[in-house]
Each structure stands twice: as C-alpha cells, then as structure tokens.
Backbone as CSV, one residue per row, in Angstrom:
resi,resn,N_x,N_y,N_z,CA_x,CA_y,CA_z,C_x,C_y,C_z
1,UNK,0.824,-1.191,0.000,0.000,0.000,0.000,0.866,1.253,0.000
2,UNK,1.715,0.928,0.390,3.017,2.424,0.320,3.392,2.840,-0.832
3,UNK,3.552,1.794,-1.730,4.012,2.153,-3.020,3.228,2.775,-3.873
4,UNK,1.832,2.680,-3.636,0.368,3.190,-3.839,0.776,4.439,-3.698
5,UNK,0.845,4.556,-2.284,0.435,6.277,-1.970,1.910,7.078,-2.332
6,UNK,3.436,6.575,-2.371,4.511,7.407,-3.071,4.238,7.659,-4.288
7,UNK,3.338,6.856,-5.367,2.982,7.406,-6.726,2.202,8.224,-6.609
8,UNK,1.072,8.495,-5.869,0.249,9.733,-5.926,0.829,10.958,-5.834
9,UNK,1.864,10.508,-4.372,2.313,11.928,-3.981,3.182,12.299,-4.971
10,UNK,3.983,11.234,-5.842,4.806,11.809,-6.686,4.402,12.786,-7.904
11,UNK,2.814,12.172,-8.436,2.099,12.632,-9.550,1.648,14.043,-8.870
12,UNK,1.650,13.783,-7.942,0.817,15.407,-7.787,1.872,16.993,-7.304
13,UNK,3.068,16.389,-7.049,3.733,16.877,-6.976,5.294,17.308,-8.108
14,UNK,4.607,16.894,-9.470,5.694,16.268,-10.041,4.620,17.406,-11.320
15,UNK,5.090,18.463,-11.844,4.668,19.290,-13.036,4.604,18.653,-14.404
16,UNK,5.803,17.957,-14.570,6.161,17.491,-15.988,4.746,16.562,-16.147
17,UNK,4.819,15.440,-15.257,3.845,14.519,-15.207,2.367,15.111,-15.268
18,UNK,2.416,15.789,-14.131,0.604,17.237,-14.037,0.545,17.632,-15.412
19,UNK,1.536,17.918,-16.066,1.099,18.717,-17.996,0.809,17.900,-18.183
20,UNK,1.896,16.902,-18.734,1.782,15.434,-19.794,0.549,14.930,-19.707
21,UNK,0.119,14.681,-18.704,-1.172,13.568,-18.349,-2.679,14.824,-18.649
22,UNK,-2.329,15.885,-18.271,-3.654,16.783,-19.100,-3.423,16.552,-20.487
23,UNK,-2.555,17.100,-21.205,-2.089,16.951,-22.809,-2.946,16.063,-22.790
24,UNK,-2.543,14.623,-22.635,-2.790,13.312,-22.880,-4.430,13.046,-22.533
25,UNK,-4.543,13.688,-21.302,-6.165,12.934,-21.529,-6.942,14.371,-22.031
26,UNK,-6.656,14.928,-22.379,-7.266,16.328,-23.506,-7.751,15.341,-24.806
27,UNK,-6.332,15.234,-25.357,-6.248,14.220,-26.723,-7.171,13.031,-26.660
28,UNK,-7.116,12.807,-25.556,-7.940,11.325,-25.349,-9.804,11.859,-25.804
29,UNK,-10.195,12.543,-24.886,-11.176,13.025,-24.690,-11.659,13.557,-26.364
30,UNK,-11.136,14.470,-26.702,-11.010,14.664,-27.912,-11.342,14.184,-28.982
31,UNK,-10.206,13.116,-28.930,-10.971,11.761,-29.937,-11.823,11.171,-29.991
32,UNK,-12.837,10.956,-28.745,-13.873,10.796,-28.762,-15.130,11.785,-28.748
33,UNK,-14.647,12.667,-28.700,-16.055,13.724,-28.950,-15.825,14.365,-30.018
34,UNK,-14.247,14.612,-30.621,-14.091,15.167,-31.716,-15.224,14.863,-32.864
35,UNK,-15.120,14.143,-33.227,-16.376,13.719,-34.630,-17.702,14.223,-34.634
36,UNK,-18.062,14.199,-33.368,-19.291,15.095,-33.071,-19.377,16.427,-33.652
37,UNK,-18.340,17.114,-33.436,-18.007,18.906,-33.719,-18.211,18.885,-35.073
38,UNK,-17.741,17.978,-36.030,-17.891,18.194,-37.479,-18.883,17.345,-38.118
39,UNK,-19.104,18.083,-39.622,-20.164,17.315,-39.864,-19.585,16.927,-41.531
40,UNK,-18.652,16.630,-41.953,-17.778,16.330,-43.054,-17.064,14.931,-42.261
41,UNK,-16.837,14.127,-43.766,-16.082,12.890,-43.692,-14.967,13.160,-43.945
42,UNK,-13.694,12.510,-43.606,-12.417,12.647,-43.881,-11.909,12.703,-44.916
43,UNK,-12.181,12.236,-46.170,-11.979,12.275,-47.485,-12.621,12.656,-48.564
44,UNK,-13.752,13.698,-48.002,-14.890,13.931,-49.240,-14.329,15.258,-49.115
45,UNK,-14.992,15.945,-50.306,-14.365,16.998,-51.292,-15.139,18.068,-50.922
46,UNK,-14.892,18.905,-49.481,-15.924,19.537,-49.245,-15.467,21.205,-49.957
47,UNK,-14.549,21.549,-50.589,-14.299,22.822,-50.983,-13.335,22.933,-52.564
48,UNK,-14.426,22.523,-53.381,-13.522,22.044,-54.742,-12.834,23.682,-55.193
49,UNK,-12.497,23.936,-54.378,-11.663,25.182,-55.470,-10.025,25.427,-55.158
50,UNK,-9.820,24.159,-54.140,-9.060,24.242,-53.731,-8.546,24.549,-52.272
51,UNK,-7.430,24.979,-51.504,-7.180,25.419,-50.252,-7.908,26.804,-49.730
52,UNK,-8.213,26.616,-48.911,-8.869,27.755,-48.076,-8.104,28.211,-47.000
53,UNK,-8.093,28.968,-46.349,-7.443,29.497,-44.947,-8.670,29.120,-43.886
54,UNK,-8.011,28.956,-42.399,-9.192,29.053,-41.630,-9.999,29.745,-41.747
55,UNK,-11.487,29.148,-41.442,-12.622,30.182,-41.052,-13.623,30.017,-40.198
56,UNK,-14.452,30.198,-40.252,-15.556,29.559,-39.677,-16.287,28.335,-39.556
57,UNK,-16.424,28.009,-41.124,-16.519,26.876,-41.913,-15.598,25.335,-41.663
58,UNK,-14.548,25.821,-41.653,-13.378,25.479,-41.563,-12.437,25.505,-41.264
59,UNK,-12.645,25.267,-39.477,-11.535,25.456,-38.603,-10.433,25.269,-39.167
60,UNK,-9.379,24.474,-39.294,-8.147,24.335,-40.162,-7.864,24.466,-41.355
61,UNK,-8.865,25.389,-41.749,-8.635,25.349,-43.350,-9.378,24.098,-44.370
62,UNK,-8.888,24.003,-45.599,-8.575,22.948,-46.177,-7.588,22.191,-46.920
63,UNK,-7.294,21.345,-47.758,-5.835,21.244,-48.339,-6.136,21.399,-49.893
64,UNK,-5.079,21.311,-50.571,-5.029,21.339,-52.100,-6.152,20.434,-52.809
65,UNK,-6.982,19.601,-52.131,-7.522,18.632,-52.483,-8.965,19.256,-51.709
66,UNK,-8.861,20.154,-51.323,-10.764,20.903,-51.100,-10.738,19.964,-49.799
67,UNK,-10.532,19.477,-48.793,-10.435,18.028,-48.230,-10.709,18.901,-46.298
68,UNK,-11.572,18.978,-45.896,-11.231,19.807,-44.273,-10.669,18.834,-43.363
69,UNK,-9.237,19.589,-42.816,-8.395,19.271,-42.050,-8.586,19.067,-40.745
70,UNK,-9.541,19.964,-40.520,-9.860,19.396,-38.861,-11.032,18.049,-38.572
71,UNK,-11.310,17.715,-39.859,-11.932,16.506,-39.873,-10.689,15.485,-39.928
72,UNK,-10.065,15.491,-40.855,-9.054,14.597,-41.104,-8.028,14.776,-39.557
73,UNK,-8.340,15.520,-39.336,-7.237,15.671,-37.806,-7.916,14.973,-36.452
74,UNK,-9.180,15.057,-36.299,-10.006,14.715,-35.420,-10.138,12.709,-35.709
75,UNK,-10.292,12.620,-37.261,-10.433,11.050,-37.268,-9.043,10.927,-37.107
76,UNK,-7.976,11.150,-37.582,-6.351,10.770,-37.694,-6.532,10.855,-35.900
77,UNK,-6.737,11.604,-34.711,-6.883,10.942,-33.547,-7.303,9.544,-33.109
78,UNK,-8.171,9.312,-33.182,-8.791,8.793,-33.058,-7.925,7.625,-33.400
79,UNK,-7.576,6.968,-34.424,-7.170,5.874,-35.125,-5.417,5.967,-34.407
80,UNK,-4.869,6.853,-34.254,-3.695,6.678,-33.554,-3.530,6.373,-32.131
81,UNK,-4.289,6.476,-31.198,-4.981,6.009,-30.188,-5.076,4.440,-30.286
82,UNK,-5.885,4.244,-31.395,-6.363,2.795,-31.521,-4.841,2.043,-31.681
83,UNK,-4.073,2.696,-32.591,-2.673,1.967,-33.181,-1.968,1.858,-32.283
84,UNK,-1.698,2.932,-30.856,-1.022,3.224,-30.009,-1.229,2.023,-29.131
85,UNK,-2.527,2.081,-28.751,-3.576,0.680,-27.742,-3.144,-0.308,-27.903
86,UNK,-2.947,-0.548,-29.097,-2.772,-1.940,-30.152,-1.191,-2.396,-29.435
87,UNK,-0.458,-1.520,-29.800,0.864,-1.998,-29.919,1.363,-1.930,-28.805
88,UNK,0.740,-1.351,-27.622,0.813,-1.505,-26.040,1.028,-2.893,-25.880
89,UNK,-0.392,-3.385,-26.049,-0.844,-5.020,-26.292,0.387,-5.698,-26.895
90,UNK,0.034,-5.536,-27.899,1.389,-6.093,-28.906,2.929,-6.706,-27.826
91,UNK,3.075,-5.266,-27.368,4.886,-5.165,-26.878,4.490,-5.982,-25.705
92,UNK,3.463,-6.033,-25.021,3.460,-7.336,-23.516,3.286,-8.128,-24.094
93,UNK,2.440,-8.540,-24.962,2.818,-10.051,-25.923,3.823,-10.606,-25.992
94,UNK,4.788,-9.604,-26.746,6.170,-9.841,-27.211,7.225,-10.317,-25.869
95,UNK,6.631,-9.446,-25.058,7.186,-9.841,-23.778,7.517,-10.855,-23.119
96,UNK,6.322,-11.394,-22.887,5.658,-12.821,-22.479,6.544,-14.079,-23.397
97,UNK,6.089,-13.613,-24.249,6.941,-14.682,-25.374,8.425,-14.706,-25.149
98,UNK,9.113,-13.869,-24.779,10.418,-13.533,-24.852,10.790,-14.381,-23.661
99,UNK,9.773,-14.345,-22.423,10.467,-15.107,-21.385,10.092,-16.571,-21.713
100,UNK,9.056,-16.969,-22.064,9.000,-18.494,-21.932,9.579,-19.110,-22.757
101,UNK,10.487,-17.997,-24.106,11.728,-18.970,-25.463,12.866,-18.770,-24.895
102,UNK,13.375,-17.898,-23.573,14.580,-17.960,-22.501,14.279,-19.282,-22.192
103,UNK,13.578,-19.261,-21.270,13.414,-20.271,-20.609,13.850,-21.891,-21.206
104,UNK,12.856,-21.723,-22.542,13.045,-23.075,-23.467,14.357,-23.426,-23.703
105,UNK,14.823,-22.198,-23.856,16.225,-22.342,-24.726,17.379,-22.820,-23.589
106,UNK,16.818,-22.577,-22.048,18.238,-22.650,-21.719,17.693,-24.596,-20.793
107,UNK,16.848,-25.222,-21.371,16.429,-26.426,-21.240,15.244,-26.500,-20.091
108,UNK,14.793,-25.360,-19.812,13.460,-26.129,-18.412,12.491,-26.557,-19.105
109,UNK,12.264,-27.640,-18.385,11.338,-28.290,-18.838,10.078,-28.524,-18.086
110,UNK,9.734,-27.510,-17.122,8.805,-27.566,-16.267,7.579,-26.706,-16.571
C-alpha cells in the first residue's frame, strides 16, 4: 500500500507529469467527442476550389484537395490512439513470449 500512496504523492507533486497527463487525456477526450463537432467525412471533397485558410466553416482550413483538415485531424486521432492501444498489447505479448523462449532455450522443462 506504500508504493500506492509514493505514486500519488509523486504525480501530484511532479509538473512534468501534471502537464503530460492533461495533454494526454485532452487528446484522449477529444478523440472521442471530436467527430461530433464536425459534420464532413475525412476524405470527401468539401471545398472544390481548392485550399482555403481558416474560417468559420473550416476550422483548419482545407488542403489542395478541397479536403477539411480538422476533420481529417479529429479522425487521424482517433485511429492513432487505436494503433497506439494496439501496440501496447502487442509489446506485452512480445514480452511474455520472450520469457518463456529464454526459458526453453536454456532447457526447463517444467
């Protein structure tokens, strides 16, 4: 239970960590409500004349391709999150595996 309560006190006392972890669950949050805010798909052609500057319309503008960026920015969250999640998973997998082909390799057979 000690080791419990030295991480709290450390997090709450510790700035770098207090930013990072807002940043982080900002972004988090984000990605999930982001999609809501807009009402354009990530790849449809919402301004054929080309790039726009921000506006109203179009928080980030658009790109050479008429294409709104803060849509494409809001789903591109979202999916990096997912990739990020993924490969969390992934690397303790890898982990796991790593100890029980030690193991094999150096003959236990238990």
């Amino acid at each position: 239970m000690k080791k419990k309560n030295e991480f709290i006190y450390f997090a709450l006392k510790n700035m770098k960590l207090r930013v990072g972890s807002t940043i982080l669950f900002f972004f988090l949050i984000f990605a999930f409500v982001g999609p809501l805010l807009t009402h354009f798909q990530p790849f449809v052609y919402v301004h054929p004349g080309g790039p726009s500057p921000p506006g109203a319309r179009y928080w980030f503008g658009t790109t050479w391709f008429g294409q709104d960026v803060f849509t494409q920015f809001v789903h591109g969250l979202r999916a990096t999150f997912l990739v990020g999640g993924h490969r969390r998973g992934a690397r303790n997998h890898d982990r796991d595996n790593g100890r029980v082909h030690r193991r094999l390799s150096r003959g236990h057979r238990g």
